[in-house]
Legacy VTK file of the C-alpha trace (Angstrom):
# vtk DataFile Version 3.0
C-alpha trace
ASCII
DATASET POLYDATA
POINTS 140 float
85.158 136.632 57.069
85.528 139.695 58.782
86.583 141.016 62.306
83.748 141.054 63.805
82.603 137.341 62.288
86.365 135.774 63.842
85.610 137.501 67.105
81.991 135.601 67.314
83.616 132.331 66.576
86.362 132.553 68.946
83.760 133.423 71.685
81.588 130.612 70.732
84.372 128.117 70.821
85.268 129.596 74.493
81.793 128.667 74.891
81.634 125.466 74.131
84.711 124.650 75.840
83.186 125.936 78.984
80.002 123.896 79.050
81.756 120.820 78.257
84.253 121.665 81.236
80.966 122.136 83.658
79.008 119.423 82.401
82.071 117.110 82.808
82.911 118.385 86.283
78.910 118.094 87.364
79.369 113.968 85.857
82.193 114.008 88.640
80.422 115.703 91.317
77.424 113.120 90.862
79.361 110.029 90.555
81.053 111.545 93.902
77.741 111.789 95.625
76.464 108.647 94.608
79.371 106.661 95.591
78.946 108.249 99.360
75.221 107.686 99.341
75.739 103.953 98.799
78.573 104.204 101.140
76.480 105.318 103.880
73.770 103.107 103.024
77.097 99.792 103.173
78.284 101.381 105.918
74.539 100.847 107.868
73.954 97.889 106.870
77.425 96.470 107.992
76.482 97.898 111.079
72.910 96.194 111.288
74.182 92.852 110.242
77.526 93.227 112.887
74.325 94.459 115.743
72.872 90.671 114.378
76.078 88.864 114.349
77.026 89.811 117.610
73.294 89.572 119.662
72.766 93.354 119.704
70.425 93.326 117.639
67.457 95.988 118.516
63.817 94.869 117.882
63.390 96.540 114.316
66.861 95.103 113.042
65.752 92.847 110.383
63.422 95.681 108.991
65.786 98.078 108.632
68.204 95.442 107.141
65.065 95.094 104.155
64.714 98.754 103.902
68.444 99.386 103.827
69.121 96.839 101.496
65.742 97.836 99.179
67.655 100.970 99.056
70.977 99.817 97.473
69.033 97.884 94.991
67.069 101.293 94.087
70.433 103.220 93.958
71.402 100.350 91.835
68.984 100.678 89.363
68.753 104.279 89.218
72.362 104.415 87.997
73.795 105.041 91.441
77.334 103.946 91.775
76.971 100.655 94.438
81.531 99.447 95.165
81.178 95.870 96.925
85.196 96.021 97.056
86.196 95.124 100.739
88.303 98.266 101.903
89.808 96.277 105.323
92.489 94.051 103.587
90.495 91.111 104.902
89.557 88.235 102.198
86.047 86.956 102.077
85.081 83.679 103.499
85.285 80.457 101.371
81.912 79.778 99.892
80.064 77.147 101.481
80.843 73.380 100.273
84.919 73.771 99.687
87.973 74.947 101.016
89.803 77.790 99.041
93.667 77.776 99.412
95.050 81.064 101.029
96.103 83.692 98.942
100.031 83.505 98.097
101.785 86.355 100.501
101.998 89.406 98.815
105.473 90.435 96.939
108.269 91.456 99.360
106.437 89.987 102.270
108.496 88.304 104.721
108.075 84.432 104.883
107.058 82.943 108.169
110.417 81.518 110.367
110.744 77.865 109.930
109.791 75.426 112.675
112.059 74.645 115.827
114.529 72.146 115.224
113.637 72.446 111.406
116.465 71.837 109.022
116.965 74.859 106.445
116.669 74.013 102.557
120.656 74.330 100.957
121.043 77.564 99.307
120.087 77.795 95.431
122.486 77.299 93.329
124.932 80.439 92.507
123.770 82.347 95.981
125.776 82.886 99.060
124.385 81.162 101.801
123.255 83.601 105.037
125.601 83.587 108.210
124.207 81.265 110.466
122.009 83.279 113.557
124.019 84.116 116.560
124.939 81.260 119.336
123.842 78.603 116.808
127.716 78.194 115.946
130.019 76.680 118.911
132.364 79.228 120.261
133.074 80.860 123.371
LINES 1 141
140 0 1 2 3 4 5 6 7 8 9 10 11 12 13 14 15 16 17 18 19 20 21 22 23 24 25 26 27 28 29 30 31 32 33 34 35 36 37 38 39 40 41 42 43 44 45 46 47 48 49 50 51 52 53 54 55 56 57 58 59 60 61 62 63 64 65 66 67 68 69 70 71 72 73 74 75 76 77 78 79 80 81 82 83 84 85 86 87 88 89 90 91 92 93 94 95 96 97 98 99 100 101 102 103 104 105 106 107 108 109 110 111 112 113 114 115 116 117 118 119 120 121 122 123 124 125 126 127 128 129 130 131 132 133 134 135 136 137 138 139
């Protein structure tokens, strides 16, 4: 193979490389723009069905909830990228017909203070027992 035959290949490696690097990075930028198109379109109709909830509704609402929501199934289908995750922390409501228990507190969460005049459980077994709280042993 000669110089000139190396050089090609090198350059058509470099080549290659490239237009996987763009075509990778343009897969990014679209899942990018797809995600805030059906973030937008979330984002409106949270704000319709909020305008319903709360009587503020304008005439038109319930249209515009259709077309809004006709457009998220489109996206849908077209590919688009459609995240139902809730972003506020706050846990959906139970489903109709049946209590759901609350979610255990999340680790390192501080545990609600007992009740007044509640007796504290005994210390497990090979722990040190806290100091009582201040004024709750007689003294002067």
């Amino acid at each position: 193979m000669g110089f000139m035959d190396k050089v090609k290949e090198v350059g058509n490696q470099a080549a290659s490389q490239v237009n996987q690097a763009v075509n990778k990075g343009q897969a990014q930028f679209d899942q990018a723009t797809s995600k805030r198109q059906s973030d937008a379109l979330l984002r409106d109709l949270g704000a319709l069905t909020f305008a319903q909830a709360t009587g503020r509704a304008a005439e038109n609402t319930d249209a515009e909830i259709a077309r809004v929501t006709a457009e998220l199934q489109a996206h849908e289908a077209g590919g688009g990228v459609v995240d139902l995750a809730l972003k506020s922390g706050v846990a959906p409501a139970p489903p109709a017909g049946g209590e759901t228990p609350p979610p255990p507190p999340a680790s390192g969460a501080a545990t609600p203070p007992p009740p007044p005049g509640a007796v504290p459980p005994p210390p497990a077994p090979g722990t040190v027992a806290p100091p009582p709280p201040p004024g709750a042993v007689g003294g002067s």
